[in-house]
Short mmCIF file of the C-alpha atoms (twelve columns), coordinates in Angstrom:
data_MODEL
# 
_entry.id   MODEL 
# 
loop_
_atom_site.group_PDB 
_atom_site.id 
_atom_site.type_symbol 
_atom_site.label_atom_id 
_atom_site.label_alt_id 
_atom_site.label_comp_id 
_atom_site.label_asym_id 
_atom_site.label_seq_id 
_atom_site.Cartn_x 
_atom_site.Cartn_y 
_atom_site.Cartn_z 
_atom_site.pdbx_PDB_model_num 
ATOM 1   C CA . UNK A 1   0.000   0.000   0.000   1 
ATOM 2   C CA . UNK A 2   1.218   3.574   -1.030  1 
ATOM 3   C CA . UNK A 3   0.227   6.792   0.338   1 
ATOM 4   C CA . UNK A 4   -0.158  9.282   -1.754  1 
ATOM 5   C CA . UNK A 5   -0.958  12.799  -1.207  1 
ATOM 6   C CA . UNK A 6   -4.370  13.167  -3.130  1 
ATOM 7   C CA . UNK A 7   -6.869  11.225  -5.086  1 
ATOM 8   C CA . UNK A 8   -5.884  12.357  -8.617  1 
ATOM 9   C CA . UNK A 9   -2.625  11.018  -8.262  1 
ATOM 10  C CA . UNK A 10  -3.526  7.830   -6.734  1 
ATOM 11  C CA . UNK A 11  -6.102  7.450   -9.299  1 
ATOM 12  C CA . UNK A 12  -3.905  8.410   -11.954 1 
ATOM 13  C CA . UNK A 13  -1.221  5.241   -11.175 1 
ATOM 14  C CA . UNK A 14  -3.977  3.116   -10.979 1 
ATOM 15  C CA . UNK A 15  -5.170  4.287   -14.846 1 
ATOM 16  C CA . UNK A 16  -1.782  3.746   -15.798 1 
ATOM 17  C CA . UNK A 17  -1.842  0.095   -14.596 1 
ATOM 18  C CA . UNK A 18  -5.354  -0.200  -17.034 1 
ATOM 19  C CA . UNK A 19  -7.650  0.217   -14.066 1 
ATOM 20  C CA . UNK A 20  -10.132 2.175   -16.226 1 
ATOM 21  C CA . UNK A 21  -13.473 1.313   -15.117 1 
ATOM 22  C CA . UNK A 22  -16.015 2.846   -11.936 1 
ATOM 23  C CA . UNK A 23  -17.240 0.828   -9.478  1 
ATOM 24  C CA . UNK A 24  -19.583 1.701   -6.226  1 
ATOM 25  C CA . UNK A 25  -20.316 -0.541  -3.322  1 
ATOM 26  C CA . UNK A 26  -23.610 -1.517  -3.292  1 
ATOM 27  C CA . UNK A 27  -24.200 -3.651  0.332   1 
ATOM 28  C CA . UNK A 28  -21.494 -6.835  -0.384  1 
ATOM 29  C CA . UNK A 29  -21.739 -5.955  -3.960  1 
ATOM 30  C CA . UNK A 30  -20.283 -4.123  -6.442  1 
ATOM 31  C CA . UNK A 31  -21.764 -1.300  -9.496  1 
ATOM 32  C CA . UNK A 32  -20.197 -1.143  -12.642 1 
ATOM 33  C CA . UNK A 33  -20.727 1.977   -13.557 1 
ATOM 34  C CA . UNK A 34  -20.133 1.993   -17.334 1 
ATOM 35  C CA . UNK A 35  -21.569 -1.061  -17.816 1 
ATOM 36  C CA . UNK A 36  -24.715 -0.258  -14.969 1 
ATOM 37  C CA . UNK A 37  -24.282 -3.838  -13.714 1 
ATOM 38  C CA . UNK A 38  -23.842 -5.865  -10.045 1 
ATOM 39  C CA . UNK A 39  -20.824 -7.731  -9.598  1 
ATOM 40  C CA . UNK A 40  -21.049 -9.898  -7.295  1 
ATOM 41  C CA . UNK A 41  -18.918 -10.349 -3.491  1 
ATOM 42  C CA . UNK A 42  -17.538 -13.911 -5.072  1 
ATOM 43  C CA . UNK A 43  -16.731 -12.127 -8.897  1 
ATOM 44  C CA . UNK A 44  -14.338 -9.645  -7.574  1 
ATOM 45  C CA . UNK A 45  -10.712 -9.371  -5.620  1 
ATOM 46  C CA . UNK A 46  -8.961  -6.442  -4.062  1 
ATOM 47  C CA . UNK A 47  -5.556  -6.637  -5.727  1 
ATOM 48  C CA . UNK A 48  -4.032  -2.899  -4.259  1 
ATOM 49  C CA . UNK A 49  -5.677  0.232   -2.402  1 
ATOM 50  C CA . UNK A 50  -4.196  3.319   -0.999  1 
ATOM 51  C CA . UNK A 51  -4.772  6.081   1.594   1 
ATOM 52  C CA . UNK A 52  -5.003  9.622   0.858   1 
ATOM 53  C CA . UNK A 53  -4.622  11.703  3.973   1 
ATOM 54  C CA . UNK A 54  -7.211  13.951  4.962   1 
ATOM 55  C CA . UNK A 55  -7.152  17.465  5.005   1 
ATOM 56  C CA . UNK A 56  -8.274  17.927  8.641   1 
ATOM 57  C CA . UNK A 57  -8.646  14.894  10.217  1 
ATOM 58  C CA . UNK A 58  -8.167  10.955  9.770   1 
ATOM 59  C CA . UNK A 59  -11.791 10.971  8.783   1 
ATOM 60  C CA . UNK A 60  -11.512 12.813  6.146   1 
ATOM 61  C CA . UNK A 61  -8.816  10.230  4.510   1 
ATOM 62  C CA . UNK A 62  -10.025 8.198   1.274   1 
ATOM 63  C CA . UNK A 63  -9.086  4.670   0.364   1 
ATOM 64  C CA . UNK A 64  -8.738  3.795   -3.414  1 
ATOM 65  C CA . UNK A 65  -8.914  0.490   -4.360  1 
ATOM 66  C CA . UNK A 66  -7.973  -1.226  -7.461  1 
ATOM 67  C CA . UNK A 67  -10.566 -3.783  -8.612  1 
ATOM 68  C CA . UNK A 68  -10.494 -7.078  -10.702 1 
ATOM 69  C CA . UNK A 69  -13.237 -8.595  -11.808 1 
ATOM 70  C CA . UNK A 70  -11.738 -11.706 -13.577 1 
ATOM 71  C CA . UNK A 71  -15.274 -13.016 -14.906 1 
ATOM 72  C CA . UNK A 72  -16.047 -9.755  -16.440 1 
ATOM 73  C CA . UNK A 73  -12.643 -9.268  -17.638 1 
ATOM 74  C CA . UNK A 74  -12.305 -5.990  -16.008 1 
ATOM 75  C CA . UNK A 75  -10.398 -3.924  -13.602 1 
ATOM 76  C CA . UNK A 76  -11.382 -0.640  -11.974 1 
ATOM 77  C CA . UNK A 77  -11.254 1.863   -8.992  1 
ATOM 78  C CA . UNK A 78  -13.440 2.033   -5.884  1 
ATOM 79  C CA . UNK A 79  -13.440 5.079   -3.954  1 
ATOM 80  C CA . UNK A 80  -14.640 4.597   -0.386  1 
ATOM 81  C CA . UNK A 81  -14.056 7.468   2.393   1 
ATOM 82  C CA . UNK A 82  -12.557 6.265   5.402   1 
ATOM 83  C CA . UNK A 83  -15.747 7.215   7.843   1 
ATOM 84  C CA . UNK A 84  -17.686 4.999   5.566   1 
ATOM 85  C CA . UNK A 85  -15.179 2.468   6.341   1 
ATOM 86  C CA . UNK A 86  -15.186 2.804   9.993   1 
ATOM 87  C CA . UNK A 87  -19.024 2.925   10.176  1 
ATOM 88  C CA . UNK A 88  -20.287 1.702   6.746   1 
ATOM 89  C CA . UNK A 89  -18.303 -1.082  5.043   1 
ATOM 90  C CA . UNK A 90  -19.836 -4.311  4.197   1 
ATOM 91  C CA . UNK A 91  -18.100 -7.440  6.008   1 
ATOM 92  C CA . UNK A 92  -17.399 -8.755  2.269   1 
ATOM 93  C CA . UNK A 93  -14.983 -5.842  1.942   1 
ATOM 94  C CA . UNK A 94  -13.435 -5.842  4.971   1 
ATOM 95  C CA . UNK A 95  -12.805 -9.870  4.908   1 
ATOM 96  C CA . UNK A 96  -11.274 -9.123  1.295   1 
ATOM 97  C CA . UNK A 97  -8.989  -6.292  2.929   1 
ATOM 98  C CA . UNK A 98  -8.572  -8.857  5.209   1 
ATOM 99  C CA . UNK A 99  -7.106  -11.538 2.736   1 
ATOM 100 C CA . UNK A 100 -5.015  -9.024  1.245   1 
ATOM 101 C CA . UNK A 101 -3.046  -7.539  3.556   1 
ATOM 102 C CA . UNK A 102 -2.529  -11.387 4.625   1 
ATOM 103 C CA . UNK A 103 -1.275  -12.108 1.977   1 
ATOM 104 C CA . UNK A 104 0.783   -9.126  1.080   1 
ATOM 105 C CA . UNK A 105 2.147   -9.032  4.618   1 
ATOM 106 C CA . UNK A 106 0.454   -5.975  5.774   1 
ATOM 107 C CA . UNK A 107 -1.105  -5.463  9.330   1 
ATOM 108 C CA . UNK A 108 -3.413  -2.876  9.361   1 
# 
């Protein structure tokens, strides 16, 4: 995980590594935007995601996430603001953050 300083630049390495489409969360699901479709909890992974500090406080901070949707063919960006993840996120997500930073050796 990388911190960058704002969204645009965090978004921008993520376009660079063809992350191109929009997703929302949508209870354990996810919302293609371009495509105005539910992916599924089981369809999708969490393969990176960054923090972008806040300008006051930690709860203004945003988390990016890059997206793959393997059965779609697909990757994209979820943009999910850290009070929404304190109060707000699904258990789907957070078991997926969960498995990642397992994996990847990161203890939140």
């Amino acid at each position: 995980m990388r911190t960058y300083l704002n969204g645009p630049d965090a978004i921008s390495d993520l376009h660079k590594k063809r992350f191109a489409n929009d997703f929302h969360l949508s209870g354990n699901d996810l919302f293609w935007v371009q495509e105005n479709l539910f992916i599924r909890a089981g369809e999708f992974s969490i393969l990176e995601y960054h923090k972008i500090p806040g300008s006051k406080t930690k709860m203004d901070e945003l988390i990016v996430f890059g997206i793959i949707a393997p059965h779609h063919n697909i990757k994209g960006i979820l943009i999910h603001h850290y009070k929404n993840y304190t109060n707000n996120t699904s258990p789907v997500l957070i078991k997926k953050l969960n498995e990642l930073s397992t994996h990847a050796g990161i203890y939140n």
